[in-house]
C-alpha positions in Angstrom: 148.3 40.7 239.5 146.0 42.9 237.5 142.0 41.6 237.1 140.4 42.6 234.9 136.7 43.8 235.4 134.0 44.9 232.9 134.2 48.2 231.7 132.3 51.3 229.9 133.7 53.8 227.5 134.2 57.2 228.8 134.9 60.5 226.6 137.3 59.6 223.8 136.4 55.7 223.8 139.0 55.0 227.1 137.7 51.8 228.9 136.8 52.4 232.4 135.9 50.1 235.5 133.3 51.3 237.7 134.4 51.5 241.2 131.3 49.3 241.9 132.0 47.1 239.7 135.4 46.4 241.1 134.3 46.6 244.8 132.0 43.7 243.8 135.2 42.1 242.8 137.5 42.4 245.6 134.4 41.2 247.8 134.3 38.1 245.5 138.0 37.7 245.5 139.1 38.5 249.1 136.1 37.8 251.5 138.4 38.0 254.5 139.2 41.5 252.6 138.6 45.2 254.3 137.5 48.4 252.8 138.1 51.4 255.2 137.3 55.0 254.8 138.2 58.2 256.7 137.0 61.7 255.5 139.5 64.8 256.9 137.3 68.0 256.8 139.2 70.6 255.6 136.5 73.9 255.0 134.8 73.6 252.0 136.2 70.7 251.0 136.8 66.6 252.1 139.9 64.6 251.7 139.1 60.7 252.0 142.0 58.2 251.9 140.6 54.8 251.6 142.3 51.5 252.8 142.1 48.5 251.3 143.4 44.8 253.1 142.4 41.7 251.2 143.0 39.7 254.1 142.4 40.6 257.3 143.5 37.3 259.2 147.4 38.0 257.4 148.9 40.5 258.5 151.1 40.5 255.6 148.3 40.9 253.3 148.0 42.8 250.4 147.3 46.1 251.2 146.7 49.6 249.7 145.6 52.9 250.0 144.1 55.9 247.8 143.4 59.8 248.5 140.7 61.7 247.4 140.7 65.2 247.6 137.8 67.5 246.4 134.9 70.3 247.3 131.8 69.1 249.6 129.3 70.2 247.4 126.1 68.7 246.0 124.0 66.3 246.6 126.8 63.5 246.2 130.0 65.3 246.9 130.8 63.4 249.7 130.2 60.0 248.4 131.7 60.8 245.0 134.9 61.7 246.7 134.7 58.7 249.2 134.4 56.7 246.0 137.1 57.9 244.0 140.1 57.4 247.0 138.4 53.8 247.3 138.9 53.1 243.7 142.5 54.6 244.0 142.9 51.6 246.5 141.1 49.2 244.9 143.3 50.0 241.4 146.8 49.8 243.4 145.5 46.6 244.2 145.4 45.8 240.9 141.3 46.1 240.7 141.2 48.0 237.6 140.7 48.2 233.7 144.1 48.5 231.9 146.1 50.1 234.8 144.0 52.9 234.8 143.7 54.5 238.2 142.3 57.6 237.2 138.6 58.2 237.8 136.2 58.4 234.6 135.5 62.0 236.1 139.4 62.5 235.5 139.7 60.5 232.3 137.1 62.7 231.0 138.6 65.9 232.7 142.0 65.1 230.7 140.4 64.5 227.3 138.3 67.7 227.0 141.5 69.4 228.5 143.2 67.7 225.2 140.8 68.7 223.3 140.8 72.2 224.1 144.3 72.5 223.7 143.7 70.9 220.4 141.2 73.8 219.4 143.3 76.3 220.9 146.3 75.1 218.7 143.9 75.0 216.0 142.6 78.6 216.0 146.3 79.9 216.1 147.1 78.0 212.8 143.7 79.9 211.7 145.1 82.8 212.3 148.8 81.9 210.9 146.2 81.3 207.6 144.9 84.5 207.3 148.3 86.0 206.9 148.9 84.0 204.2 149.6 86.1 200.8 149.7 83.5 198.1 149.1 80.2 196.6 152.6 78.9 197.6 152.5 79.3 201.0 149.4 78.1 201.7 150.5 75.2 200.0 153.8 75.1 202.3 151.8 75.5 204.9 149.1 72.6 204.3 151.8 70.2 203.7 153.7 71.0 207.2 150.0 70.7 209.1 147.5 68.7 207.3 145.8 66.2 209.4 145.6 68.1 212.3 141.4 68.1 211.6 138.4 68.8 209.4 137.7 72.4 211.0 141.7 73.3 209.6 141.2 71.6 206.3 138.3 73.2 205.6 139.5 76.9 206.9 142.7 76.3 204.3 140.4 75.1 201.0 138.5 78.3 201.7 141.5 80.3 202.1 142.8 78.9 198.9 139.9 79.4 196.6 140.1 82.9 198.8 143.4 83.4 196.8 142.5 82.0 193.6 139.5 84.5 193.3 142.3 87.5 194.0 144.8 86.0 191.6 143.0 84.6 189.0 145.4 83.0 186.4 
């Protein structure tokens, strides 16, 4: 069963449950519960893989584990990584906001990766724009991408009073 903790917005609005937050939980939840951490040195960088038991005295409990890989850098590089494979763990448990297991490190990661594509996508229409010869097209052309932002909106109602000012009728 899924619990559901309290949660913060991350980049893009996403709800995300803090791995302390949800530790808390499983303590209150399972007290017979275990949290186990082993860190593999690998060079530069640390993998953890965290295991999680909510019951010790069954031994068919519950059980889980998460992975953390990453570079041992900075002041917190090691515990950030221990914390991210516990709350892999912790969220195959079901310890987690919506299903989410990725980390709000991750979550944010993916929407400025969106984003960027976004903007990349963007610029090319741009330039798809500026070899635009006439009214016509550019209207063609707005109707087969419109909503796809402000910044792309406001590039075509240039480009159109651009071609109005060349062709005035």
């Amino acid at each position: 069963m899924t619990k559901k903790t309290k949660t913060i917005k991350v980049g893009g609005g996403a709800d995300y449950a803090k791995v302390a937050d949800r530790i808390k939980m499983f303590r209150e939840d399972c007290p017979n519960g275990s949290i186990k951490t082993t860190p593999t040195f690998q060079g530069e960088n640390i993998m953890f893989t965290a295991e999680v038991i909510k019951d010790l005295s069954n031994e068919s409990s519950a059980r889980a584990t998460g992975n953390a890989f990453g570079a041992n850098k900075g002041v917190k590089g090691f515990e950030k990584i221990e914390s991210i494979s516990v709350g892999r763990a912790l969220a195959m448990l079901g310890y987690c906001a919506d299903g989410e297991i990725a980390t709000s490190e991750e979550m944010e990661e993916f929407q400025e990766y969106q984003q960027t594509k976004k903007d990349q996508e963007v610029q090319e229409l741009m330039q798809e724009v500026d070899g635009i010869k006439n009214l016509e097209e550019l209207r063609k052309f707005y109707s087969e991408h419109k909503g796809l932002g402000k910044e792309l909106d406001e590039y075509i109602t240039n480009k159109s009073k651009e071609l109005k000012n060349e062709n005035p009728q």
